[in-house]
ZAPA-889018 format. One record per residue: y negated, x negated, z of N, C-alpha, C, O, CB in turn; residue number from 0. Coordinates in steps of 0.001 Angstrom, whole numbers, plus 500000, padded with zeros to 6 digits. Atoms other than C-alpha are relative to their C-alpha. Last residue first. Glycine has a CB too. Example, Ala and Ser with C-alpha at 12.3 -4.5 7.8 and 13.67 -1.06 7.14 Angstrom:
<padrens>
n.north, n.east, n.up, ca.north, ca.east, ca.up, c.north, c.east, c.up, o.north, o.east, o.up, cb.north, cb.east, cb.up, pos
501190, 500820, 499940, 501060, 486330, 507140, 498910, 500770, 500730, 497802, 500261, 500899, 499538, 499586, 498585, 1 .
501190, 499110, 500000, 504500, 487700, 507800, 498800, 499100, 500000, 498819, 498064, 500665, 499973, 500992, 501246, 0 .
</padrens>
This chain:
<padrens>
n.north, n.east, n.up, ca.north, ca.east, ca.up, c.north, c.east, c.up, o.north, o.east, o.up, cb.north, cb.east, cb.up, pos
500832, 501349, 499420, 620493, 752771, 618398, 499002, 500172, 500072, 498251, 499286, 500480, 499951, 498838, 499423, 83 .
500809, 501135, 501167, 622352, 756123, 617562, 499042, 499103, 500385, 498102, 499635, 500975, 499194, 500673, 498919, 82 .
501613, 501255, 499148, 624544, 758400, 619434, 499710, 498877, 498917, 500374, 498294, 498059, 500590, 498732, 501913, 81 .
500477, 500785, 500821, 625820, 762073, 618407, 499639, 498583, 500313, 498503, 498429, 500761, 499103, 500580, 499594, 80 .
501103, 500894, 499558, 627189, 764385, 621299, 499737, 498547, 498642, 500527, 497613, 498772, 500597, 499336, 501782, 79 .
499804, 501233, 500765, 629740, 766968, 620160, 498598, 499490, 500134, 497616, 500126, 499750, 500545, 500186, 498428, 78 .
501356, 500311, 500486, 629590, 769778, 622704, 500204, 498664, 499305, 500687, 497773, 500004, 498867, 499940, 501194, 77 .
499567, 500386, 500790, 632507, 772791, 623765, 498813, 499553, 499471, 497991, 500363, 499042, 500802, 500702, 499458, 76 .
501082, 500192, 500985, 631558, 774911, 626334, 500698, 498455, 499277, 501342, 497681, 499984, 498202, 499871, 500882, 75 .
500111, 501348, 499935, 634364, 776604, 628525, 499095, 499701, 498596, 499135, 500397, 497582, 501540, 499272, 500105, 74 .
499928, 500154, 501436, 633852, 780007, 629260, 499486, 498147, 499795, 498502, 497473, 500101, 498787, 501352, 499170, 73 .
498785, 500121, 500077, 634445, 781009, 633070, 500078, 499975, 498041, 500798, 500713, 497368, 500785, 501326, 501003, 72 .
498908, 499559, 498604, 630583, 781692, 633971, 501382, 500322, 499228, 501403, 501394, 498623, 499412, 501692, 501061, 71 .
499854, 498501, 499071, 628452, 780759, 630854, 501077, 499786, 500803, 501954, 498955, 500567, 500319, 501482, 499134, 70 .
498731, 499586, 499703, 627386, 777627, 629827, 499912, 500939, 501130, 499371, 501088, 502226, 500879, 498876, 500275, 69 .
500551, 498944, 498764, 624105, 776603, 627858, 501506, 500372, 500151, 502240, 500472, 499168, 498697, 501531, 499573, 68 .
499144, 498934, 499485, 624496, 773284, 626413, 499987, 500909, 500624, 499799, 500703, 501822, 500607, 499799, 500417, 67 .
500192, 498747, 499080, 621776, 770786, 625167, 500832, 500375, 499498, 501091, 500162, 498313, 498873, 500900, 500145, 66 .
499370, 499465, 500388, 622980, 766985, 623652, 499389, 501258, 500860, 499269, 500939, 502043, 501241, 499445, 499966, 65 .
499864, 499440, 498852, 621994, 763550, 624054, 500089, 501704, 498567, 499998, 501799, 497343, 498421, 499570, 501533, 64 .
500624, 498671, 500501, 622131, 760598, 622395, 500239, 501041, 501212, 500685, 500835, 502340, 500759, 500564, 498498, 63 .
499594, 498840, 498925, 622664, 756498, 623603, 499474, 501502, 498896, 498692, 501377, 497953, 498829, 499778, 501918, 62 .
500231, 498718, 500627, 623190, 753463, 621398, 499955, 501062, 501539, 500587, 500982, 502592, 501430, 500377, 498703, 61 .
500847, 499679, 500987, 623680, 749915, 622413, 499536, 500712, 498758, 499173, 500355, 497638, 499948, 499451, 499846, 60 .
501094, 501402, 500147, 626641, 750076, 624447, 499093, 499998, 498327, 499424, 500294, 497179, 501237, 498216, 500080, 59 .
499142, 500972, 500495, 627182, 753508, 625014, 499182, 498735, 499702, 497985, 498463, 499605, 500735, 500517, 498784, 58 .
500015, 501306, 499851, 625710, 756152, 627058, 500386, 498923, 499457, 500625, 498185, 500413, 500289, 499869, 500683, 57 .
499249, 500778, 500287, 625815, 759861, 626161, 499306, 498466, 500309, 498114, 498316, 500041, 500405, 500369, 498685, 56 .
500847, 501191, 500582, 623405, 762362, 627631, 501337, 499362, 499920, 502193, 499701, 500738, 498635, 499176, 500955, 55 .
498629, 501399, 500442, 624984, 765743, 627896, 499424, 499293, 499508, 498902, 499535, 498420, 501308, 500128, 498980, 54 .
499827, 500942, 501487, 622085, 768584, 628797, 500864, 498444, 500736, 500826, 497738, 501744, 497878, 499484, 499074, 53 .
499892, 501792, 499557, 622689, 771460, 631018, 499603, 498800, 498758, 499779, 498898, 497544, 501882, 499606, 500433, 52 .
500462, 500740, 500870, 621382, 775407, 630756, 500337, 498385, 500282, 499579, 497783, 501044, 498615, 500359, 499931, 51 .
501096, 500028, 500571, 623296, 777567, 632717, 500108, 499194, 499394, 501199, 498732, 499061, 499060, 499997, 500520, 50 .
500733, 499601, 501031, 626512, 778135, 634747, 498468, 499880, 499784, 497744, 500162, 500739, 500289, 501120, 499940, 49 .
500672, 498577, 500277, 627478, 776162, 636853, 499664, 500513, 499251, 498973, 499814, 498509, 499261, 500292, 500325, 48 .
501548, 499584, 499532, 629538, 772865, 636609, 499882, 501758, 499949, 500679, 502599, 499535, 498694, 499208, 498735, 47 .
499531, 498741, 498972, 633154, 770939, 636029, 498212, 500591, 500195, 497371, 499727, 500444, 501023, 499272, 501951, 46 .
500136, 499543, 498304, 633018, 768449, 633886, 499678, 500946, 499919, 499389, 501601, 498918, 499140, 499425, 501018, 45 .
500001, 498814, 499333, 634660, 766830, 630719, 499415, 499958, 501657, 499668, 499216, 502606, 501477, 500471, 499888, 44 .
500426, 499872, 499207, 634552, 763683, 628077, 499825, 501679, 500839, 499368, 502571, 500124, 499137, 499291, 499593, 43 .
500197, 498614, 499304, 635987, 762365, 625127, 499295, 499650, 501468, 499056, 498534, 501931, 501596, 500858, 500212, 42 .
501354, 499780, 500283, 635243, 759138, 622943, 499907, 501494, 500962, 498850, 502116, 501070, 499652, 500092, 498151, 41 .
499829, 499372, 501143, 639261, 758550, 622453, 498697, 501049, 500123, 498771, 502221, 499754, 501546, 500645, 499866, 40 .
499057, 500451, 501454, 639967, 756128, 624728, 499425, 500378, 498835, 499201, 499612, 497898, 501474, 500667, 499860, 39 .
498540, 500212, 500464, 638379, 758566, 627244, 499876, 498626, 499058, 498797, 498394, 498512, 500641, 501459, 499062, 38 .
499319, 499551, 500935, 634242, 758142, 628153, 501846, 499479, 499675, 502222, 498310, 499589, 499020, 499661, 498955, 37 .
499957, 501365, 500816, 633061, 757314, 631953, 500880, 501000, 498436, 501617, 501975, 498579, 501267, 498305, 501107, 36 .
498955, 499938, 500203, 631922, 760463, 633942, 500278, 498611, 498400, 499658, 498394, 497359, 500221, 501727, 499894, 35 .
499764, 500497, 501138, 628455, 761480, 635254, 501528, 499370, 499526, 502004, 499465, 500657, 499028, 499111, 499966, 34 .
498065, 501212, 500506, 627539, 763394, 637143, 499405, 499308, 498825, 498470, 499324, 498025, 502046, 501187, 499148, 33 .
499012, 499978, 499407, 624181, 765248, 638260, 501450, 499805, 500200, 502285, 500104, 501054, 499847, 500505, 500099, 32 .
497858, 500881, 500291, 621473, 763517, 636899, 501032, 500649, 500985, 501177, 500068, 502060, 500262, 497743, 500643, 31 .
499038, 501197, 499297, 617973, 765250, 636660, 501479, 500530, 500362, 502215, 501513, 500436, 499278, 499437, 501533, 30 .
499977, 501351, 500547, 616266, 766612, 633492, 500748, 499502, 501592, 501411, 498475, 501452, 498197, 499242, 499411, 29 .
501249, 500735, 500335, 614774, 769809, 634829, 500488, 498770, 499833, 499783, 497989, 500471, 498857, 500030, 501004, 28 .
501315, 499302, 500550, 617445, 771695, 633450, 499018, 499807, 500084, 498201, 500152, 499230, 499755, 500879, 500190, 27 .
500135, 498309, 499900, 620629, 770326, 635086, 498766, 499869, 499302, 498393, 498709, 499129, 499911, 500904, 501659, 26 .
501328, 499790, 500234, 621604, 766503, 633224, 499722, 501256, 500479, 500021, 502018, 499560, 499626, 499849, 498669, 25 .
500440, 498790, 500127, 624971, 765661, 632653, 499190, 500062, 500869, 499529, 499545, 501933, 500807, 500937, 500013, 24 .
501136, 499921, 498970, 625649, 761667, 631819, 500105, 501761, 500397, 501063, 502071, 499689, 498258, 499417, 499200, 23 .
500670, 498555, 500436, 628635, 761413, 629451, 498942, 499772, 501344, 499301, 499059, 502282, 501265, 501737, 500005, 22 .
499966, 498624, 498821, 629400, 757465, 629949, 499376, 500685, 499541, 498422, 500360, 498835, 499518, 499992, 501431, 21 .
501564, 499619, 499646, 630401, 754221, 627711, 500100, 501218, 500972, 501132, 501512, 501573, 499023, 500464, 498543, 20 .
500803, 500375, 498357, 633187, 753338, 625890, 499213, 499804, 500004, 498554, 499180, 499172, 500157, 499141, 500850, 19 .
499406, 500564, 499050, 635603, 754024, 623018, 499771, 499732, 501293, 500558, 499577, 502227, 500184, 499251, 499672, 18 .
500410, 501105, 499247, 633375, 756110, 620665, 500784, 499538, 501254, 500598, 500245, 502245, 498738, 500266, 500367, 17 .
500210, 500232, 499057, 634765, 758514, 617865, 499334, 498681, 500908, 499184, 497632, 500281, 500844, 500327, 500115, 16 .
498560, 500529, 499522, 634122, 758120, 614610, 499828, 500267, 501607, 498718, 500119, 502119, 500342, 498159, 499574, 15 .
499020, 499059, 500203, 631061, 760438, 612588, 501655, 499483, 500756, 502671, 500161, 500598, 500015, 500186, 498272, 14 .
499243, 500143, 501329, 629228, 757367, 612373, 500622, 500696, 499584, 501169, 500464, 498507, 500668, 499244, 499830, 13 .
500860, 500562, 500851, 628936, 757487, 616238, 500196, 499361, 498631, 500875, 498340, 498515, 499537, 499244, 500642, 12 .
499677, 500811, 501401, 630732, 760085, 617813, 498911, 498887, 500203, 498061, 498898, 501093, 499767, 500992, 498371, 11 .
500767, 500977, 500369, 630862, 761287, 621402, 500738, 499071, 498796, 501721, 498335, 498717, 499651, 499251, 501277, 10 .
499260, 501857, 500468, 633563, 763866, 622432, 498490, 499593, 499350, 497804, 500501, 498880, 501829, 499858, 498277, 9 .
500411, 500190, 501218, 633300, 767327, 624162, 500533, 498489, 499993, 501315, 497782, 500629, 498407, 500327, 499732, 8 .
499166, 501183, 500644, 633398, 769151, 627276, 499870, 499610, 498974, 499168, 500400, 498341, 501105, 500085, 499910, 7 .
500366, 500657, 501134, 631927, 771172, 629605, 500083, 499182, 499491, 499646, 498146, 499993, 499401, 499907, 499837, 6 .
500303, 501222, 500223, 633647, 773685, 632033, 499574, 499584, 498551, 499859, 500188, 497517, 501036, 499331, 500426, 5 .
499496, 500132, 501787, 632712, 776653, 633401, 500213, 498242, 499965, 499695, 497342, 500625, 498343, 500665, 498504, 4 .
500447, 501460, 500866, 632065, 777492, 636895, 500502, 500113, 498891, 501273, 501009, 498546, 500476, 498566, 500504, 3 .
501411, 499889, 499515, 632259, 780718, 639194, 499719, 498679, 499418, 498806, 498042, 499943, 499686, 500218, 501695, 2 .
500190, 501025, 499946, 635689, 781738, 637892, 498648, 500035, 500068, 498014, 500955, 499552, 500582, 499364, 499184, 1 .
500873, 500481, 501065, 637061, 785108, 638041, 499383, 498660, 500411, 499449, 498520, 501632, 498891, 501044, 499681, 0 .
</padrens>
């Protein structure tokens, strides 16, 4: 059985994907533990523990953010919003 989950998703803005920038992830009291540059195609994935995380998005001139609670071997699935 798996002792991590992963968390993943894509960054809109406008409802379109976003080309570039970085997912941030965030444990529970707010500090930074990865972070990971966005796909082509506005995506983004990592590897973590289970609980409570939040997905900050980065882009040029816009950022949003995003809470996720992830369970042990269930991958979480998070559409991140960003706006100026």
């Amino acid at each position: 059985m798996a002792k991590e989950t992963v968390i993943q998703g894509i960054v809109v803005k406008g409802g379109e994907p976003v080309s570039s920038g970085y997912a941030r992830l965030l444990d529970e009291g707010g500090d930074f533990t990865a972070e990971v540059p966005l796909s082509a195609t506005g995506q983004f994935r990592f590897f973590a523990r289970p609980g409570t995380w939040t997905v900050r998005a980065l882009v040029p001139g816009a950022s949003g953010e995003q809470k996720v609670f992830a369970r042990q071997g269930e991958p979480v699935e998070a559409r991140v919003e960003v706006s100026a």
